[in-house]
SELUM-780654 format. One record per atom (N, C-alpha, C, O): residue number from 1; atom name; y, z, x; residue in one letter. Coordinates in steps of 0.1 Angstrom, whole numbers. Each point is the difference from the previous one (the first is absolute). Example, Ala and Ser with C-alpha at 12.3 -4.5 7.8 and 13.67 -1.06 7.14 Angstrom:
BEGIN
<rec balo="1" titi="N" y="-57" z="78" x="132" mimi="A"/>
<rec balo="1" titi="CA" y="12" z="0" x="-9" mimi="A"/>
<rec balo="1" titi="C" y="12" z="0" x="9" mimi="A"/>
<rec balo="1" titi="O" y="0" z="7" x="10" mimi="A"/>
<rec balo="2" titi="N" y="11" z="-14" x="-14" mimi="S"/>
<rec balo="2" titi="CA" y="11" z="0" x="9" mimi="S"/>
<rec balo="2" titi="C" y="11" z="8" x="-8" mimi="S"/>
<rec balo="2" titi="O" y="11" z="1" x="5" mimi="S"/>
//
This chain:
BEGIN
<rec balo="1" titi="N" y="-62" z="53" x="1157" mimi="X"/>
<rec balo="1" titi="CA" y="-7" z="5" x="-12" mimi="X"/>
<rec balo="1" titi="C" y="-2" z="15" x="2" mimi="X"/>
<rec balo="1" titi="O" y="-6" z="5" x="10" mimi="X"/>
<rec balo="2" titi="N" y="12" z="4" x="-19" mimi="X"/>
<rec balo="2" titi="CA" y="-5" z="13" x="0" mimi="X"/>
<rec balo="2" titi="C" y="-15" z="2" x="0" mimi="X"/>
<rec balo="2" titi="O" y="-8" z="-6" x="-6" mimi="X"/>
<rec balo="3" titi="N" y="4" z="17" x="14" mimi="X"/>
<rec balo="3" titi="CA" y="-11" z="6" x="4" mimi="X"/>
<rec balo="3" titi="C" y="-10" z="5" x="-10" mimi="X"/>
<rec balo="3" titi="O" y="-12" z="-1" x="-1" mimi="X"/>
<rec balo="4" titi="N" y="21" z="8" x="-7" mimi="X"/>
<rec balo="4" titi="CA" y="-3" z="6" x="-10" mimi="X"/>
<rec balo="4" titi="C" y="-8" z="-12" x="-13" mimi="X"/>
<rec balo="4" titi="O" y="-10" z="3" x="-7" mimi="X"/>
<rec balo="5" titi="N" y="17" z="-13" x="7" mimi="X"/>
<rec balo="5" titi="CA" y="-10" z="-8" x="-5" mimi="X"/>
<rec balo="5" titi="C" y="-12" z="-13" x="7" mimi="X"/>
<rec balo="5" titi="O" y="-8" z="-8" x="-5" mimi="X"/>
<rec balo="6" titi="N" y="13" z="10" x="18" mimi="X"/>
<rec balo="6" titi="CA" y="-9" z="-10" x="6" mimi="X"/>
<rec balo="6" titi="C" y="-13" z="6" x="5" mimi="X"/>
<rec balo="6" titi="O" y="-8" z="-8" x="-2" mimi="X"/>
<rec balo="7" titi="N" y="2" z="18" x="8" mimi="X"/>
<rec balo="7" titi="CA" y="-6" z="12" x="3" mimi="X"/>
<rec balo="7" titi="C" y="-14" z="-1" x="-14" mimi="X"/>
<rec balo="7" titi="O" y="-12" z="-3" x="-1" mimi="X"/>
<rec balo="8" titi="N" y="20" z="5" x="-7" mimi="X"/>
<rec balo="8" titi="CA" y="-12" z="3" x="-10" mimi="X"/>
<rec balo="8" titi="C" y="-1" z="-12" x="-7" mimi="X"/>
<rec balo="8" titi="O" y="-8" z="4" x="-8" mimi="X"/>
<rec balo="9" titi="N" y="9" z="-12" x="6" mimi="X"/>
<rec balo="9" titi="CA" y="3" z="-16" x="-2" mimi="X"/>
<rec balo="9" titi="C" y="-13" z="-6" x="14" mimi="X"/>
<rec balo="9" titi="O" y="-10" z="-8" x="-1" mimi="X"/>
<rec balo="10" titi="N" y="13" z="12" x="6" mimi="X"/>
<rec balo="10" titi="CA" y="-6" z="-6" x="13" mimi="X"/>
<rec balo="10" titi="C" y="-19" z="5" x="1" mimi="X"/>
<rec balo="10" titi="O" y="-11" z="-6" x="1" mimi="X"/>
<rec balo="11" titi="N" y="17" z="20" x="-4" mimi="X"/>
<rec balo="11" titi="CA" y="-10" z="7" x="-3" mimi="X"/>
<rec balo="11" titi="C" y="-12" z="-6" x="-12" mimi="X"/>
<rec balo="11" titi="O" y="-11" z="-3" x="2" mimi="X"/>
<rec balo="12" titi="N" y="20" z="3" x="-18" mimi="X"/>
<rec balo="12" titi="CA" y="-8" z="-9" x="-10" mimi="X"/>
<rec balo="12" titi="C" y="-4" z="-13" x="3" mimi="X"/>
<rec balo="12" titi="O" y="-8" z="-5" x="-8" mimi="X"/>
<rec balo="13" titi="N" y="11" z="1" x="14" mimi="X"/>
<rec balo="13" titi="CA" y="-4" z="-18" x="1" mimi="X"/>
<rec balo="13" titi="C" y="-15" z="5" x="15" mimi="X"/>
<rec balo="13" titi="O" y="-11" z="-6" x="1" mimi="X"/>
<rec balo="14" titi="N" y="13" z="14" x="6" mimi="X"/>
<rec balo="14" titi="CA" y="-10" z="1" x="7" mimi="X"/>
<rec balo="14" titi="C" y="-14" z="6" x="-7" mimi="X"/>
<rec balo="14" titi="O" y="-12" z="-2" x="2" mimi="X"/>
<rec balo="15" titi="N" y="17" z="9" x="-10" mimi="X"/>
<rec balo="15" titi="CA" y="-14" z="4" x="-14" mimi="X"/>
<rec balo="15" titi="C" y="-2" z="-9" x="2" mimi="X"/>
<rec balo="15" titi="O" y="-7" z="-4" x="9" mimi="X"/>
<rec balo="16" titi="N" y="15" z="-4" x="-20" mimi="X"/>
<rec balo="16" titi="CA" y="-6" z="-9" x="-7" mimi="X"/>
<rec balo="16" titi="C" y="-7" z="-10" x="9" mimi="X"/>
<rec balo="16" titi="O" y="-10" z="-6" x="-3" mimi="X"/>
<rec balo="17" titi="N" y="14" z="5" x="11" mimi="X"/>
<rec balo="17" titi="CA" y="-6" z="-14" x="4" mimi="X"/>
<rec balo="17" titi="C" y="-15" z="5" x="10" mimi="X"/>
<rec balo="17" titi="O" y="-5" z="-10" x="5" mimi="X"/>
<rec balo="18" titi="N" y="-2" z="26" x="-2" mimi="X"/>
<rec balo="18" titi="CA" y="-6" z="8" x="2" mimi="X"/>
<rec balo="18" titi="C" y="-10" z="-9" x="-15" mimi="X"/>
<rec balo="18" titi="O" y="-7" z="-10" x="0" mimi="X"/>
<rec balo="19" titi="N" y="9" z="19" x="-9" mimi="X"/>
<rec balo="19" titi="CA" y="-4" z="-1" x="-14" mimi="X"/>
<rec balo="19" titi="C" y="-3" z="-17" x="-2" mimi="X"/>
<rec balo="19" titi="O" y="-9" z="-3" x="-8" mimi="X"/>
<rec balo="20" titi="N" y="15" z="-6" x="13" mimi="X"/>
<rec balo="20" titi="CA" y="-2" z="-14" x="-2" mimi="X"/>
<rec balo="20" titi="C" y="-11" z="-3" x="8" mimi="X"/>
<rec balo="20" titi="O" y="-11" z="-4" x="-6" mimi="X"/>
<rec balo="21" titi="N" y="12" z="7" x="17" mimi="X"/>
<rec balo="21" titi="CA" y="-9" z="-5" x="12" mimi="X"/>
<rec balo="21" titi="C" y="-19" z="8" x="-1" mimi="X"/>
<rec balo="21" titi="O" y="-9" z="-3" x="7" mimi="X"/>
<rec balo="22" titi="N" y="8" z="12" x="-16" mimi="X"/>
<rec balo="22" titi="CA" y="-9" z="11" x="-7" mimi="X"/>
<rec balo="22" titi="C" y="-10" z="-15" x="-10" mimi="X"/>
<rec balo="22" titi="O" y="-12" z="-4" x="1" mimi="X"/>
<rec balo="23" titi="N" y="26" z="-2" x="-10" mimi="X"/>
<rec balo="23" titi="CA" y="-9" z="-7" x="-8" mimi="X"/>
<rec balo="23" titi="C" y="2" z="-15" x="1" mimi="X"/>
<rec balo="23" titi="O" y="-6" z="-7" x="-9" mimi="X"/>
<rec balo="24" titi="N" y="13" z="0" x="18" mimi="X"/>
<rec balo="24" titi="CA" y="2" z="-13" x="5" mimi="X"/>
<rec balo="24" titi="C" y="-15" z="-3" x="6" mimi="X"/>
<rec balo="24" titi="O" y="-8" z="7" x="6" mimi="X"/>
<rec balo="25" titi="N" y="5" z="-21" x="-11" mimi="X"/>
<rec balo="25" titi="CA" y="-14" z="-2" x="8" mimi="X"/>
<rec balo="25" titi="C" y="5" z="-6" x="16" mimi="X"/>
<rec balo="25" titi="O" y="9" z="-8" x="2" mimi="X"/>
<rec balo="26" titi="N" y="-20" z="16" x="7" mimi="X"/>
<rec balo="26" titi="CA" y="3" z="0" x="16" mimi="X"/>
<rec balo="26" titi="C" y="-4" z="-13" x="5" mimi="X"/>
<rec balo="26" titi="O" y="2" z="-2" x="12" mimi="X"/>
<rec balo="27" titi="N" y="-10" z="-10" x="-20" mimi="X"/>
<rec balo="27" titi="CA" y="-4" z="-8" x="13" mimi="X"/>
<rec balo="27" titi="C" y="-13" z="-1" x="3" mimi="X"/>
<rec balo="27" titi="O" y="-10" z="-2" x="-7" mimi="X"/>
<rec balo="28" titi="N" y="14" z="3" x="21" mimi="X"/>
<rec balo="28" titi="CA" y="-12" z="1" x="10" mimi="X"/>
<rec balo="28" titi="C" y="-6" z="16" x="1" mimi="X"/>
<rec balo="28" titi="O" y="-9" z="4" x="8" mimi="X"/>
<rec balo="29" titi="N" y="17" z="4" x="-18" mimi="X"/>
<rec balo="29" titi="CA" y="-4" z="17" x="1" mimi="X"/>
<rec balo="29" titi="C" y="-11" z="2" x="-8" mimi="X"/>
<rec balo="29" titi="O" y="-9" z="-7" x="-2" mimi="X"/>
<rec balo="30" titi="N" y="12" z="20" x="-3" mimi="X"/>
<rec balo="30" titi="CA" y="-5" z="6" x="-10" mimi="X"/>
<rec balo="30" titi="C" y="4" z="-9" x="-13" mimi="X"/>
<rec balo="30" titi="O" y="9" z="-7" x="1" mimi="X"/>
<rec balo="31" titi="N" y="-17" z="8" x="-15" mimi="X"/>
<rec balo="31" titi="CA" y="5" z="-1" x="-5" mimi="X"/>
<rec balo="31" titi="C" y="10" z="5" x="-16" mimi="X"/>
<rec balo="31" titi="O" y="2" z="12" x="0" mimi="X"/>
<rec balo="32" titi="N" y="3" z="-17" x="-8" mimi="X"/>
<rec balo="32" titi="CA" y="6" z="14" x="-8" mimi="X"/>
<rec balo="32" titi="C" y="-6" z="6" x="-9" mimi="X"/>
<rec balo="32" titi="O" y="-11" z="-5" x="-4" mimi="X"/>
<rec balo="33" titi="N" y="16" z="17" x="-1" mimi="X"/>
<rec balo="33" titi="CA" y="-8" z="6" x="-10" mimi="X"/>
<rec balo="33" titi="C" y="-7" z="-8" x="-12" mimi="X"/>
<rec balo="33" titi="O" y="-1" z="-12" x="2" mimi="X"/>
<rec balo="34" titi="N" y="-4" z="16" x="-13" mimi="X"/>
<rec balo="34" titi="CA" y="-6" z="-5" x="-11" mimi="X"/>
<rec balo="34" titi="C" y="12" z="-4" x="-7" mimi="X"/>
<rec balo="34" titi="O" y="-5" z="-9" x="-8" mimi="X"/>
<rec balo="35" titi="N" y="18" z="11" x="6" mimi="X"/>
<rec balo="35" titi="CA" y="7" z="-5" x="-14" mimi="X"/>
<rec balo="35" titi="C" y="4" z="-12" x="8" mimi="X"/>
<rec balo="35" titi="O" y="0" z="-11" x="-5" mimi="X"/>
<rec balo="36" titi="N" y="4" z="12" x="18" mimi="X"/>
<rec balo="36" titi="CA" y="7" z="-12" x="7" mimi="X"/>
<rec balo="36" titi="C" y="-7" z="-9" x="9" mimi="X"/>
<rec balo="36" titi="O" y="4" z="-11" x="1" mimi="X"/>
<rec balo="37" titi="N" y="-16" z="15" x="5" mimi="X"/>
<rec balo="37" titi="CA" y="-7" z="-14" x="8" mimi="X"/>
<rec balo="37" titi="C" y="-12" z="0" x="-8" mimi="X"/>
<rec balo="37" titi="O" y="-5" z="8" x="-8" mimi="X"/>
<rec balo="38" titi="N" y="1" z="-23" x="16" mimi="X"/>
<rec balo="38" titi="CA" y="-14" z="-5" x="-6" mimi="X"/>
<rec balo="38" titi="C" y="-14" z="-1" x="8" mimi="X"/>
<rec balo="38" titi="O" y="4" z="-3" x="12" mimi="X"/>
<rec balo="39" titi="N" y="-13" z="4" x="-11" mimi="X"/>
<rec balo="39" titi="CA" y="-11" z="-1" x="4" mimi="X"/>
<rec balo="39" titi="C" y="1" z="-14" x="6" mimi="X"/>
<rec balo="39" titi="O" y="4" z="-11" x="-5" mimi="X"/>
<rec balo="40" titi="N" y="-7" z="13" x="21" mimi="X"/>
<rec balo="40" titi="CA" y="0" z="-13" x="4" mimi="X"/>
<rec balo="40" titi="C" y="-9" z="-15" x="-3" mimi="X"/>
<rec balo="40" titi="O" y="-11" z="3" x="-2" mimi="X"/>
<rec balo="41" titi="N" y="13" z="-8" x="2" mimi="X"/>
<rec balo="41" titi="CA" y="-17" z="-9" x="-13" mimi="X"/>
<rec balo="41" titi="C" y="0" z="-10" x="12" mimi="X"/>
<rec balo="41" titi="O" y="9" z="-9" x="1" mimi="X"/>
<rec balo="42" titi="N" y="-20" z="10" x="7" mimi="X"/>
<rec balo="42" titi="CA" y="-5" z="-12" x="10" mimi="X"/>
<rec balo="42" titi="C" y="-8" z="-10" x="-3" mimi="X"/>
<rec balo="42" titi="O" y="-7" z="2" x="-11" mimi="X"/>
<rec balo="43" titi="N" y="4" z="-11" x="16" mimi="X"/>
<rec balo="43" titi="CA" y="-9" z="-13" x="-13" mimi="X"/>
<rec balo="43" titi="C" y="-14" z="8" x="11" mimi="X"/>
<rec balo="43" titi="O" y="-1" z="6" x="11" mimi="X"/>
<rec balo="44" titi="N" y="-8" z="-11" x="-23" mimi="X"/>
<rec balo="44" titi="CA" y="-14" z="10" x="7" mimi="X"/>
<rec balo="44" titi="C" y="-7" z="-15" x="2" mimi="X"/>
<rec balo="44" titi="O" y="-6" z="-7" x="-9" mimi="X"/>
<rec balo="45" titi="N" y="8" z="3" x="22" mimi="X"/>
<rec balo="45" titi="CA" y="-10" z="-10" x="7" mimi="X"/>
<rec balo="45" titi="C" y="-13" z="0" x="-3" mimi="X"/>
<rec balo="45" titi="O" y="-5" z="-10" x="-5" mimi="X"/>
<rec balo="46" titi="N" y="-4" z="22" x="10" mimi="X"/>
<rec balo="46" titi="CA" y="-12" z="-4" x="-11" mimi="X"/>
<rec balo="46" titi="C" y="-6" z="-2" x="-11" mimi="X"/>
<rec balo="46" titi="O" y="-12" z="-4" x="-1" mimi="X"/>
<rec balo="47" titi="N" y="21" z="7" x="-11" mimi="X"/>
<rec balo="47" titi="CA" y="1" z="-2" x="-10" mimi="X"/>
<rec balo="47" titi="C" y="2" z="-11" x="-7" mimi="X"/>
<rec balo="47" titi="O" y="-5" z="-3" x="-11" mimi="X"/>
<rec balo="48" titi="N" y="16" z="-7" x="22" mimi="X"/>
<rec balo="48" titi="CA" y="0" z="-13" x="-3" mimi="X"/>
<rec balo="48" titi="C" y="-11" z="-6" x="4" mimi="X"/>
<rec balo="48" titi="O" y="-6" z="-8" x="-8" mimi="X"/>
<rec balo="49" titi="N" y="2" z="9" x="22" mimi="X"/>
<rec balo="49" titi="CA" y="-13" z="-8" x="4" mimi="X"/>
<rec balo="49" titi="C" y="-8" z="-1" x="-10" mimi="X"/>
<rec balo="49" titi="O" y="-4" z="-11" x="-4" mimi="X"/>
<rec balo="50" titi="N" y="0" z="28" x="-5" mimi="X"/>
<rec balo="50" titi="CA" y="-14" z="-3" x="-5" mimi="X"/>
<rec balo="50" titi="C" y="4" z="-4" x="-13" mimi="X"/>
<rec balo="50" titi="O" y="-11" z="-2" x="-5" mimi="X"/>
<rec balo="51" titi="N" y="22" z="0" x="-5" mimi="X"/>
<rec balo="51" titi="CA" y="4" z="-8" x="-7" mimi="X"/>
<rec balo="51" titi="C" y="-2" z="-15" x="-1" mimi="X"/>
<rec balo="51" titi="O" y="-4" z="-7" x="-9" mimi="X"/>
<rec balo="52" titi="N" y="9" z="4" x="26" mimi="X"/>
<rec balo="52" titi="CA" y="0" z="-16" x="4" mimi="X"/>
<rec balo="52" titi="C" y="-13" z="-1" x="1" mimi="X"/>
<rec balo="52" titi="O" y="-5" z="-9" x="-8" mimi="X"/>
<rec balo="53" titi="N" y="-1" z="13" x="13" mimi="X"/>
<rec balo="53" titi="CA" y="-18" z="0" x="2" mimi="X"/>
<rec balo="53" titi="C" y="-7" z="-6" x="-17" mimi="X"/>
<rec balo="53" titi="O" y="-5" z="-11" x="-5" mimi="X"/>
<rec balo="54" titi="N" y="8" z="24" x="3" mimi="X"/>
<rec balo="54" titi="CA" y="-11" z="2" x="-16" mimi="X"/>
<rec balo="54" titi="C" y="10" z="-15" x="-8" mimi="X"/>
<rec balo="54" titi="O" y="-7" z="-8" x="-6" mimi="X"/>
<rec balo="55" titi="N" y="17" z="6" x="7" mimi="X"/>
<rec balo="55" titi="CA" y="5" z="-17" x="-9" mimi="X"/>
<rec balo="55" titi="C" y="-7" z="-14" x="7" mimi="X"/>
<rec balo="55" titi="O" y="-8" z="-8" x="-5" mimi="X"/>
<rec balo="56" titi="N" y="11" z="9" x="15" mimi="X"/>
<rec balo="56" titi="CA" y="-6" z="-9" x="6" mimi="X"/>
<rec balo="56" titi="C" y="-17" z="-1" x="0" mimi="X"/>
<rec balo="56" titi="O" y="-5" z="-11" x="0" mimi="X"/>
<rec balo="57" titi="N" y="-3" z="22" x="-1" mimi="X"/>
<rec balo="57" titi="CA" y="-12" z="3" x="-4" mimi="X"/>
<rec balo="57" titi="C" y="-5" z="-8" x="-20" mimi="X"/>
<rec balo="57" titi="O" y="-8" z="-8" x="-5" mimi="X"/>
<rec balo="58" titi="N" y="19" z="17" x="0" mimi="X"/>
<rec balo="58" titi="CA" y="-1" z="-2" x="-16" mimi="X"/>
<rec balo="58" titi="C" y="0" z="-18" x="3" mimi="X"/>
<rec balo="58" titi="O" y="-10" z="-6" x="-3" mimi="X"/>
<rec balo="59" titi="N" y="20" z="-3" x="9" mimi="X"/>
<rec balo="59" titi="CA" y="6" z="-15" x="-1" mimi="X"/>
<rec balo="59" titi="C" y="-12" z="-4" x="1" mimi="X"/>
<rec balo="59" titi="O" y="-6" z="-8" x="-7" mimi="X"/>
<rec balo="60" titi="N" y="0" z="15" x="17" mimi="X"/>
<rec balo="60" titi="CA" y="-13" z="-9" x="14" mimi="X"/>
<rec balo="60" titi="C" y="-12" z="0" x="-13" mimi="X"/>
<rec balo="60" titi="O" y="-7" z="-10" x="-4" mimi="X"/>
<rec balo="61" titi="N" y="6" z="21" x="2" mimi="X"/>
<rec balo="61" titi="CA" y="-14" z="2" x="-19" mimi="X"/>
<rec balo="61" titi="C" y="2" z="-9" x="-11" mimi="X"/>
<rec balo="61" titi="O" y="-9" z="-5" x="-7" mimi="X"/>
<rec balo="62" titi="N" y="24" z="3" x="7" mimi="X"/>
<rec balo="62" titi="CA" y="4" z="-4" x="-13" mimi="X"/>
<rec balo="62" titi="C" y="-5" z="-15" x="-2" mimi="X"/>
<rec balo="62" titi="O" y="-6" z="-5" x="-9" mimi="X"/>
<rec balo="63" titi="N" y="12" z="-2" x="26" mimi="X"/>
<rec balo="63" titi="CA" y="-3" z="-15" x="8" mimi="X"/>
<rec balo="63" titi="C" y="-14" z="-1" x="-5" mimi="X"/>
<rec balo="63" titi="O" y="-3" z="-9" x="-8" mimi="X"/>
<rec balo="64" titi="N" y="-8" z="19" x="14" mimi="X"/>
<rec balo="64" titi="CA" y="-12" z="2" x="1" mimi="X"/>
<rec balo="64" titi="C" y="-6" z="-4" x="-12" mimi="X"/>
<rec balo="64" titi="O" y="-8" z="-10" x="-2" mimi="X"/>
<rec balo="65" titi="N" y="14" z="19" x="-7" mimi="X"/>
<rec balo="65" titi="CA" y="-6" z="1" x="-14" mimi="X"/>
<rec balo="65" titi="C" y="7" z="-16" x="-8" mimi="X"/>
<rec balo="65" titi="O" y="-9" z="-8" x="-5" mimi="X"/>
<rec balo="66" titi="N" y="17" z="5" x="4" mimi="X"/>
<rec balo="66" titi="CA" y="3" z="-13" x="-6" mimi="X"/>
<rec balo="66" titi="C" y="-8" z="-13" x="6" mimi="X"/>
<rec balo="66" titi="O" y="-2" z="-10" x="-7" mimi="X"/>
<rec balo="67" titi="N" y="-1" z="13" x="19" mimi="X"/>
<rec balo="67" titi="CA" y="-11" z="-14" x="9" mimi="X"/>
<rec balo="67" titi="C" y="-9" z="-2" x="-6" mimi="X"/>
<rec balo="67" titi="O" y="-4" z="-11" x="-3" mimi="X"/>
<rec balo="68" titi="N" y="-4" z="27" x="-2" mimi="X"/>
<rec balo="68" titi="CA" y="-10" z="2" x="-8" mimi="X"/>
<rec balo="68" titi="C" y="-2" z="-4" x="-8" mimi="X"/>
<rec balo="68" titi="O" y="-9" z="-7" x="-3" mimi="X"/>
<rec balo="69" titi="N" y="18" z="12" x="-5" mimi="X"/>
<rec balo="69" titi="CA" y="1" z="-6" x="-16" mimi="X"/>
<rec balo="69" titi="C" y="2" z="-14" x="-6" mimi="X"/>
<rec balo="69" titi="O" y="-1" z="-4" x="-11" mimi="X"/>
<rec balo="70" titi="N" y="7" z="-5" x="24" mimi="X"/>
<rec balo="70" titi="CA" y="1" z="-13" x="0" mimi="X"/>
<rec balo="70" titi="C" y="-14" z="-6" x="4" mimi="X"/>
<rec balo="70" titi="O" y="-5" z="-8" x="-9" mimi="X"/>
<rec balo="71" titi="N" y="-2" z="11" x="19" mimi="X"/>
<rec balo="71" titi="CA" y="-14" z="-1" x="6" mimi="X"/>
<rec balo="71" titi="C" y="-5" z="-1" x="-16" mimi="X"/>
<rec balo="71" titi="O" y="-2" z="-11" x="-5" mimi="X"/>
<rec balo="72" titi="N" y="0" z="26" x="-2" mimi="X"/>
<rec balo="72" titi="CA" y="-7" z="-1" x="-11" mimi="X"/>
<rec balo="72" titi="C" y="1" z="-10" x="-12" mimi="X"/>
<rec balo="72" titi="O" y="-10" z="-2" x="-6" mimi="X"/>
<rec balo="73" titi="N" y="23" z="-3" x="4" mimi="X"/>
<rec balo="73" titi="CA" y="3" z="-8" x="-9" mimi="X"/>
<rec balo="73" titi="C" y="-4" z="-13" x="3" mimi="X"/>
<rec balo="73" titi="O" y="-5" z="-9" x="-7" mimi="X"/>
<rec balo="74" titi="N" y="9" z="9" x="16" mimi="X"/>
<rec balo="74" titi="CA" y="-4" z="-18" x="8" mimi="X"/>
<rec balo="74" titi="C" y="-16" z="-2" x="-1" mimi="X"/>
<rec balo="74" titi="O" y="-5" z="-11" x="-4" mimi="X"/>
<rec balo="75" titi="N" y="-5" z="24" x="10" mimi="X"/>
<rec balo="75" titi="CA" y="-12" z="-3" x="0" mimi="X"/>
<rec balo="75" titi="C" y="-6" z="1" x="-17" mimi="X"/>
<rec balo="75" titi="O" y="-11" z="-6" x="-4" mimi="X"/>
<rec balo="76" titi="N" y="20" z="14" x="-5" mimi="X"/>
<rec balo="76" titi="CA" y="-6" z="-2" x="-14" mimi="X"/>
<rec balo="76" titi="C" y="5" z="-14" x="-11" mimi="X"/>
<rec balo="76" titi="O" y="-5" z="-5" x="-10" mimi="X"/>
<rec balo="77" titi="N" y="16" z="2" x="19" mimi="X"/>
<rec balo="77" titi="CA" y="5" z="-14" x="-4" mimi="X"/>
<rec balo="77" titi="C" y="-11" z="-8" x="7" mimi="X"/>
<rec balo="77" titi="O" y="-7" z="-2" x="-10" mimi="X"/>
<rec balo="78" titi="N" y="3" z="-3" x="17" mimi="X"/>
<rec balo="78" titi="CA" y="-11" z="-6" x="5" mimi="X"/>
<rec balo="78" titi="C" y="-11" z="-4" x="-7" mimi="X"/>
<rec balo="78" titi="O" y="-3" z="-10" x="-6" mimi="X"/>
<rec balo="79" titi="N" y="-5" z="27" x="9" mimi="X"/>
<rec balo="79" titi="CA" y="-13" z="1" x="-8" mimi="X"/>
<rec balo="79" titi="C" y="3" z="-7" x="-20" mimi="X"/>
<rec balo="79" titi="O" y="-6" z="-8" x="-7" mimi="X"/>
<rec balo="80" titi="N" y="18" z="15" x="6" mimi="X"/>
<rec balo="80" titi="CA" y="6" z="-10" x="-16" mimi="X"/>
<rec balo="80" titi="C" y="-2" z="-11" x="-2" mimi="X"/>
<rec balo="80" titi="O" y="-4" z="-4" x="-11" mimi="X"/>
<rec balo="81" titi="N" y="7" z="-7" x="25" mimi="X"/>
<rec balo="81" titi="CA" y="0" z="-11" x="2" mimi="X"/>
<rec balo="81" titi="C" y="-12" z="-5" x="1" mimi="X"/>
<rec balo="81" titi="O" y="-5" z="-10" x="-5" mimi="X"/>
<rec balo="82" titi="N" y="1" z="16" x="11" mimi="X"/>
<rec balo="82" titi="CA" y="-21" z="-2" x="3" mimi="X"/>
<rec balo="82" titi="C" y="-7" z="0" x="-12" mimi="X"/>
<rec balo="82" titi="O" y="-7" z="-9" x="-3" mimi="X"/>
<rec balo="83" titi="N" y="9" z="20" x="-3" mimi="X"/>
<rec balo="83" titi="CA" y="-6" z="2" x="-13" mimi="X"/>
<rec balo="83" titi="C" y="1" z="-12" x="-9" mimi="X"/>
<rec balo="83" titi="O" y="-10" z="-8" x="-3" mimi="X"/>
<rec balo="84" titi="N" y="28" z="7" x="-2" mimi="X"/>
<rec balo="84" titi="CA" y="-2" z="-11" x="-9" mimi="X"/>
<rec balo="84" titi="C" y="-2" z="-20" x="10" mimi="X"/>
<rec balo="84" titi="O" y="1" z="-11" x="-5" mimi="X"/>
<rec balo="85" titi="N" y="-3" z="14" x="15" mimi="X"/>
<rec balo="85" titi="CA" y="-6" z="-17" x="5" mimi="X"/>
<rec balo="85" titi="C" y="-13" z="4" x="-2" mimi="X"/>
<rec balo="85" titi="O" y="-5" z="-10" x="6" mimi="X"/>
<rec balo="86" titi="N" y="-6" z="16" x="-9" mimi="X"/>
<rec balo="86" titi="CA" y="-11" z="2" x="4" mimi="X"/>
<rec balo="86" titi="C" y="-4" z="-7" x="-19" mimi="X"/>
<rec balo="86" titi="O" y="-9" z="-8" x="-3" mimi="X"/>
<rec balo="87" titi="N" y="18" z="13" x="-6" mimi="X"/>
<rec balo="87" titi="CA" y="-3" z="4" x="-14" mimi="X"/>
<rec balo="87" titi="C" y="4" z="-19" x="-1" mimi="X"/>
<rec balo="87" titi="O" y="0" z="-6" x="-10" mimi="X"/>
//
């Protein structure tokens, strides 16, 4: 291969690939600029806990509050029943 074209040939592809490695995302490195990488997005552990927390809290109220309201109905169903055997 003449020199004359391998030389600067050799040369362009070393740019470029300079210029590639600038905006290729690195890995375990840095990461790339704004048009070409992304913000790493890690799951946020405590965020889930207190998610998991506060649902399981809401379930435990919800349980809570329906016991109640059965409680109530049953003891006004009752008293219903008392009323009209009395009458």
């Amino acid at each position: 291969m003449n020199a004359k074209i391998f030389y600067p040939a050799a040369a362009l592809i070393a740019i470029l690939m300079i210029a590639l490695s600038f905006v290729w995302p690195q890995g375990q490195g840095q990461r790339s600029p704004a048009p070409f990488g992304h913000a790493i997005e890690k799951p946020d552990y405590f965020r889930m806990v207190r998610e998991r927390d506060a649902r399981l809290k809401k379930q435990a109220e919800d349980k809570a509050r329906d016991a109640q309201e059965a409680a109530n109905a049953s003891a006004a169903a009752a008293s219903l029943a008392d009323s009209s055997a009395d009458q």
